[in-house]
Structure formats: C-alpha cells, structure tokens
C-alpha positions as a printed Julia matrix, in Angstrom:
324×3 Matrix{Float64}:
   0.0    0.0    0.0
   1.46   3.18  -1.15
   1.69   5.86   1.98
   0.53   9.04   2.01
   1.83  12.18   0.91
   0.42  14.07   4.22
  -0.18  12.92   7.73
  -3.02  15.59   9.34
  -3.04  15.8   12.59
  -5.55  17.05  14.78
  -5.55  17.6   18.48
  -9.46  17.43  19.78
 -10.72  18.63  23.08
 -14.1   19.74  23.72
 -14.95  21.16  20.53
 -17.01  18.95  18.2
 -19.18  20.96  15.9
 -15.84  22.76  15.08
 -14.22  19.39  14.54
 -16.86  18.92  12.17
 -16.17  21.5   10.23
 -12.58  21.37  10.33
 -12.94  17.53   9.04
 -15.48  18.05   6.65
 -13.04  21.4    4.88
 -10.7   18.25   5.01
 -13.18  15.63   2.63
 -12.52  19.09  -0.16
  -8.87  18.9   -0.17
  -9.16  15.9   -2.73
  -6.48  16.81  -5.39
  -3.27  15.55  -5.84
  -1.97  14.82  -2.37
  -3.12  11.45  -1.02
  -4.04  12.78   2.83
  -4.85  10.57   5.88
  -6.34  12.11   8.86
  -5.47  11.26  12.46
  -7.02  12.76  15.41
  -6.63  12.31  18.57
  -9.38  13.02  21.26
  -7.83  14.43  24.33
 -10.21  12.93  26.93
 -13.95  15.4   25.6
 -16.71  15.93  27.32
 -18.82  17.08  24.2
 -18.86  13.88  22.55
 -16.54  14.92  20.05
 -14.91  11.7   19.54
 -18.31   9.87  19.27
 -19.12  12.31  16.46
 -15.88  12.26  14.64
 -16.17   8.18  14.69
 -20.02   8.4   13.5
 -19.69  11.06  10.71
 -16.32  10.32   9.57
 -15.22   6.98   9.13
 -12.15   7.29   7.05
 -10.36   9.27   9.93
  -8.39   7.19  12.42
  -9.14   8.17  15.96
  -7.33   7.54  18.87
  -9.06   8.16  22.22
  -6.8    9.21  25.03
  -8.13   8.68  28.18
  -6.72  11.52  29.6
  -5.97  15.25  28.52
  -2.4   15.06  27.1
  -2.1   18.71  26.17
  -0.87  19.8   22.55
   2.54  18.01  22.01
   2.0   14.74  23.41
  -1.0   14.36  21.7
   0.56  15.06  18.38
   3.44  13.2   19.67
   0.96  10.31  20.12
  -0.24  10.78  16.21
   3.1   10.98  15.55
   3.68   7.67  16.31
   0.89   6.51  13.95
   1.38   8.88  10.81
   2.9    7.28   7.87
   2.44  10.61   5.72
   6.42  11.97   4.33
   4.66  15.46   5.78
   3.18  15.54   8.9
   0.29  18.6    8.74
  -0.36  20.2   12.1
  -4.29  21.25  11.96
  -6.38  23.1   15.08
  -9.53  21.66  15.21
 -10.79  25.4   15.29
  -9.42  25.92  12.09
 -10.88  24.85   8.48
  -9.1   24.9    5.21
 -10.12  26.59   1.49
  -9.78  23.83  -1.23
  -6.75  23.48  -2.72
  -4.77  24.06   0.03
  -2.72  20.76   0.93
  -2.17  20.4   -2.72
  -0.51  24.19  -2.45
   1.44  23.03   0.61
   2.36  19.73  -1.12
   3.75  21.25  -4.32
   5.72  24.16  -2.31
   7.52  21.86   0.17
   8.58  19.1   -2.08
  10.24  22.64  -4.21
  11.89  23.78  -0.94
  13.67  20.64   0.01
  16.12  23.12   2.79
  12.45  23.92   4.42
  11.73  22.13   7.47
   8.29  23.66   8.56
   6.33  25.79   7.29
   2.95  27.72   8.35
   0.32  29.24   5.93
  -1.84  32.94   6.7
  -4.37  32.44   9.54
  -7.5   34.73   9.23
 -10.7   34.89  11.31
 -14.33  34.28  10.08
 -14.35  38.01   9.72
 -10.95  37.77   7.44
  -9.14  39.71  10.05
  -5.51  38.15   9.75
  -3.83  36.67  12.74
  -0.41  36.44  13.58
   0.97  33.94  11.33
   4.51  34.31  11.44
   7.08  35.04  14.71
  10.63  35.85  15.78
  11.88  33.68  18.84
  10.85  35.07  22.73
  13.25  37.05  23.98
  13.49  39.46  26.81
  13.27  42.69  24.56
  10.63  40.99  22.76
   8.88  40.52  26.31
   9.35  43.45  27.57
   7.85  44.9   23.82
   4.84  43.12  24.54
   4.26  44.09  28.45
   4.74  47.28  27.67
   1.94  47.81  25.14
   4.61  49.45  22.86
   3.63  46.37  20.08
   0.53  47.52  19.81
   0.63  51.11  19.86
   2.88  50.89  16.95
   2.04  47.56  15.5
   4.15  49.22  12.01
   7.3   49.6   13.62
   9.92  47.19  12.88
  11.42  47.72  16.25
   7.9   47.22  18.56
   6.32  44.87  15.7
   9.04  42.24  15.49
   7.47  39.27  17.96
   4.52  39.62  15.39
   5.92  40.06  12.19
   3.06  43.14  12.23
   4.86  45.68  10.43
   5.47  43.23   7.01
   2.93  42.82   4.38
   1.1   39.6    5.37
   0.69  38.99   1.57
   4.85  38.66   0.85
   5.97  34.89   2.36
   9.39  35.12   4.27
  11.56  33.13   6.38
  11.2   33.46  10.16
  11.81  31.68  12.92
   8.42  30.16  14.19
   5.08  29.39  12.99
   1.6   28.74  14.83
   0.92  24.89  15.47
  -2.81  25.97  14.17
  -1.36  25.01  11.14
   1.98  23.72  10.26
   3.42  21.34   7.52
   6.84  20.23   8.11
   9.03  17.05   6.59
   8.59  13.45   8.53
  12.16  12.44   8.25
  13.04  15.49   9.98
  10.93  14.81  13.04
  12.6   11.34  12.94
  15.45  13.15  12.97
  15.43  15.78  15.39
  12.6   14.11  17.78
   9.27  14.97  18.53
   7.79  17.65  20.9
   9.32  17.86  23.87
   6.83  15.97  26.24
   7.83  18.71  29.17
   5.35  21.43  27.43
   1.97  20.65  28.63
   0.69  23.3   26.62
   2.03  26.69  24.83
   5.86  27.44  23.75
   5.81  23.55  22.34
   5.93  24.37  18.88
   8.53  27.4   19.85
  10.89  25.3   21.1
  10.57  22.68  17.86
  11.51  25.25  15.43
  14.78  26.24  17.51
  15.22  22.34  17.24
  14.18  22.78  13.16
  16.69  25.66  13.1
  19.42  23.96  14.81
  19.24  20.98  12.2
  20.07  23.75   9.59
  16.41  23.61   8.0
  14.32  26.67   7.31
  11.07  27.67   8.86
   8.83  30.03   6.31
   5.62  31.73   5.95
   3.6   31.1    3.37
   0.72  32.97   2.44
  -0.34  31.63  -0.35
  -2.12  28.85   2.13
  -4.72  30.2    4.04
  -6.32  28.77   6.88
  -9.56  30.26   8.7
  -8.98  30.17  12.35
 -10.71  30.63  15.37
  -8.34  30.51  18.18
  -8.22  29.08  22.01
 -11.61  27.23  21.02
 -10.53  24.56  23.54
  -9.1   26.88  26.31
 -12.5   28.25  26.64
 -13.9   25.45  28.03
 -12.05  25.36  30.95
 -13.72  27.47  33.84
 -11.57  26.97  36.65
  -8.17  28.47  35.65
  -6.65  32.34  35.45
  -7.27  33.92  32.11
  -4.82  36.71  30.89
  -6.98  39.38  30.0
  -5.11  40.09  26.91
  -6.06  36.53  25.22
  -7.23  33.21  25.96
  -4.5   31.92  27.74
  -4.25  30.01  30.79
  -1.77  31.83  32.57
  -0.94  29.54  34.83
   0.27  27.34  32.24
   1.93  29.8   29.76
   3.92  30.86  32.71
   5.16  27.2   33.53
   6.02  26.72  30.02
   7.4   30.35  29.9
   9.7   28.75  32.44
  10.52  26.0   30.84
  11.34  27.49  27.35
  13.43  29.87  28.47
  15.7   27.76  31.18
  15.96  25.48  28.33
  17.33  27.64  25.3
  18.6   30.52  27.86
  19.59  29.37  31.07
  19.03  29.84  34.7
  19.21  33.39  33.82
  17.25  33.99  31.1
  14.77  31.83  32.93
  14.68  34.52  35.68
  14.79  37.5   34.19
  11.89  36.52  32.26
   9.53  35.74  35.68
  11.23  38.78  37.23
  10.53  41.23  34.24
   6.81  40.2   34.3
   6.48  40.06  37.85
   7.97  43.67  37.64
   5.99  45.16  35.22
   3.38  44.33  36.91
   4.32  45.44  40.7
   4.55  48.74  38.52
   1.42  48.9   37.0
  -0.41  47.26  40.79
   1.14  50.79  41.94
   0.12  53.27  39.51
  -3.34  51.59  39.47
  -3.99  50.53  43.42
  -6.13  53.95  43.83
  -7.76  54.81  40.5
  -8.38  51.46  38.77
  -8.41  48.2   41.58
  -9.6   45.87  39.33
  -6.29  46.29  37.59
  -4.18  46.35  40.28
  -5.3   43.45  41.65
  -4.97  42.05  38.46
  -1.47  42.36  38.33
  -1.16  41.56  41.91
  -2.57  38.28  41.0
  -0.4   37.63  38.04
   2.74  38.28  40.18
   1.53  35.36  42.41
   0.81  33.58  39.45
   4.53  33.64  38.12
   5.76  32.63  41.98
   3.84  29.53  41.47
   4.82  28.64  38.05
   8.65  28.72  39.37
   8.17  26.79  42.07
   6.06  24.09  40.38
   8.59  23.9   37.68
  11.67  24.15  40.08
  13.08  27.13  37.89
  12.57  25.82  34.59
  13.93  22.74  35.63
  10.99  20.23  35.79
   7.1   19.91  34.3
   4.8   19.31  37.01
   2.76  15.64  36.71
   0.55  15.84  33.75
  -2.15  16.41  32.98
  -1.83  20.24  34.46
C-alpha cells in the first residue's frame, strides 16, 4: 500500500461541531496529495470523539483517556502517521480547497524547508499572527509594555509579530503557529518529537529552535490560508486564570514560559523573564492601586501567578505531573 503524501493531525478537546467542520473542509482537499487524517481526542466531554467516529469513518481516531495537552498528543499521532509530511491542523481551524495540494507542491520545491505555516485569518478575514521571531526578553518586555501595539508598524515594537510586514509577501522566520503547520517526517525522525515537558504553549517554539538547529528553514507562506478561530478549547475550561489580553491560561503559559526559556537561555534567562513580568506588573499594581483596583489586583494576582509557576517547575527545571 502506497503511503501518504500528508499525515493531518488534529488535536481534539471539547470542541465537536468545530471538529466537524474542520474535518469536513478536510473531505474538499481531494487533489493531488493522497491525505490521511489522524485525530486524537484528548479525553472530551462534548462527545466529540463519538461524532468524529459516526460522521467520519475514514479518519483514524485515537481516544486518550486523559488530557495530554498539545505536544504529546501530536506526539501520540506521531507515532501513527505514515504521511512523508506531517500537517499540524487546530480543530478550530478549516481549510479553502486546494490548500494541501498548495502546501504539497511548495515543500517538495523547498527541500532546505523544514516547517512551514500558511496565513491564519478569522471568520471576519481579520488576519492573525501567522509568522514570529523567537521570545526574547526585549521581545517581552515589547509586549508588556503595550509598545507592540501602539505601533504595531514599527519594525522595532512589531518584530514578535511580524506586524509591520505585508502579510501577503511569504518570508523566512523563525516560528510558525501549530494551528497550522506542515513540516518534513524524516526530519521529526530526525530531530525528535515535541518535547513531552510542554503541557501546553511554547511547544511548537521550542521545535523550530530544534528545526533551526538541524540547519532547515522555517517560512511563511501565504499563499495557504487557513480560517482560524483561536483558544476554542481553552474556553472550556472554567476553573483556571485567564490573561486578559487573550485566551491563555496563565498559569500554564507561565510554567512553560519557564521552561522554554531555562531550556534555550539558562538559569538566567529563565529569571529574568519571571522577574521582568512580575515587575511590570508590581509597577502597573502601583500606579493603578487607587484609581483602577480591578487592575491592580490584576497584576497583583499575576505576580503570584509567576511565583507559582517557578516553584512548580523548580526554575525551569521540571514539568509538574501531567495532565496540568
């Protein structure tokens, strides 16, 4: 039996009639590029991997038991993928026709690119950030500091984003989204898969240092576009500290914040990157403690948020039992 050309993978928790539509923009991709679909159900509530196994026979499903997060569940599709490109898909995000074949054709043409991500819109055609430079403290303390989007056009404040380029022109840069990714299969076998320490967040940031490192290329491309909601999943958890600037659970971008950055920058990059936050943020608890409590306590809460994450993750050192 002759394998595929492309492996999707989708990671599925809690959001079935997205995962519908996600599969079914899948079924329209018939072209050129023979595509097998693997998902793997992290553990829903929603019945999501009842429907998916109902509605969709051709797709191989693999119930986990438990929540694995995002790279261990791809990890876990990983191990079952016999695609030569391995297509990292959101299940909040749905593909135009044509699109795999587009991906197909451009990566077997680039054989120095590793990974490579397309142009992420919303249903309202708003783009997304598509296309990043690596975390690093400037880039942090950009971001804090509102200075990236008060002038989203500067080179200087809109480098973490990529948001003063033309979002039409494809370039080379150093990480892509995981909402959508292609990248080459022998490379993975090469350089590993996700490391199994991110529960959640800065996995897919840390794989394209490893893509980098291995001397491939990561690029933007885009000519693919993918339609994306965004933190879909996230949503349906109630119970844990939302940043107030997206749908993040802080808790756990913190911990992997940790992690990253003891990893690729040491004990001291590792610190400086809590201690940054965690002063930013003793700033604004001042400047707000009279006029605006609600903020202050905000930031008084995200300061004892970041004294957690270190201590769960000993520094950077160690991921706390999974699932978080």
């Amino acid at each position: 039996m002759t394998p595929p050309d492309i492996s999707v993978l989708i990671v599925s928790f809690n959001t079935r009639d997205l995962l519908r539509q996600c599969l079914s923009s899948l079924r329209e991709q018939a072209g050129r590029a023979g595509i097998e679909t693997i998902v793997v159900d992290n553990a829903s509530r929603d019945g999501s991997a009842d429907m998916a196994a109902a509605e969709f026979p051709e797709v191989r499903l693999i119930r986990s038991p438990v929540n694995l997060g995002f790279g261990n569940a791809n990890n876990r599709a990983f191990e079952e993928a016999s695609g030569r490109y391995l297509v990292l898909l959101n299940s909040d995000a749905y593909l135009a026709p044509g699109v795999l074949d587009a991906a197909l054709e451009r990566m077997d043409s680039s054989p120095d690119v590793g990974m490579a991500g397309g142009r992420l819109i919303g249903t309202d055609g708003g783009w997304q950030p598509s296309a990043r430079m690596f975390p690093s403290l400037l880039n942090e303390f950009i971001i804090l500091s509102g200075l990236a989007y008060r002038y989203p056009k500067s080179r200087l404040f809109g480098r973490f984003d990529r948001t003063w380029a033309d979002p039409a022109e494809e370039a080379e840069v150093d990480w892509v989204p995981g909402a959508f990714a292609i990248l080459r299969r022998d490379l993975i076998d090469r350089i590993g898969f996700f490391d199994p320490r991110f529960f959640l967040y800065y996995e897919e940031v840390d794989l394209c240092r490893r893509i980098r490192e291995a001397g491939c290329r990561i690029m933007y491309w885009p000519v693919l576009v993918i339609t994306h909601l965004g933190g879909e999943s996230a949503k349906t958890l109630s119970e844990m500290d939302f940043s107030s600037h997206a749908s993040q659970l802080t808790l756990w971008r913190m911990r992997s914040q940790a992690l990253y950055y003891r990893k690729w920058h040491g004990f001291a990059g590792a610190w400086s990157a809590k201690v940054l936050e965690q002063a930013w943020h003793a700033l604004r608890a001042f400047r707000n403690r009279k006029s605006i409590p609600a903020k202050a306590r905000e930031s008084e809460g995200l300061i004892r948020l970041w004294n957690q994450a270190w201590k769960e993750t000993e520094g950077g050192t160690v991921s706390p039992p999974q699932p978080w």
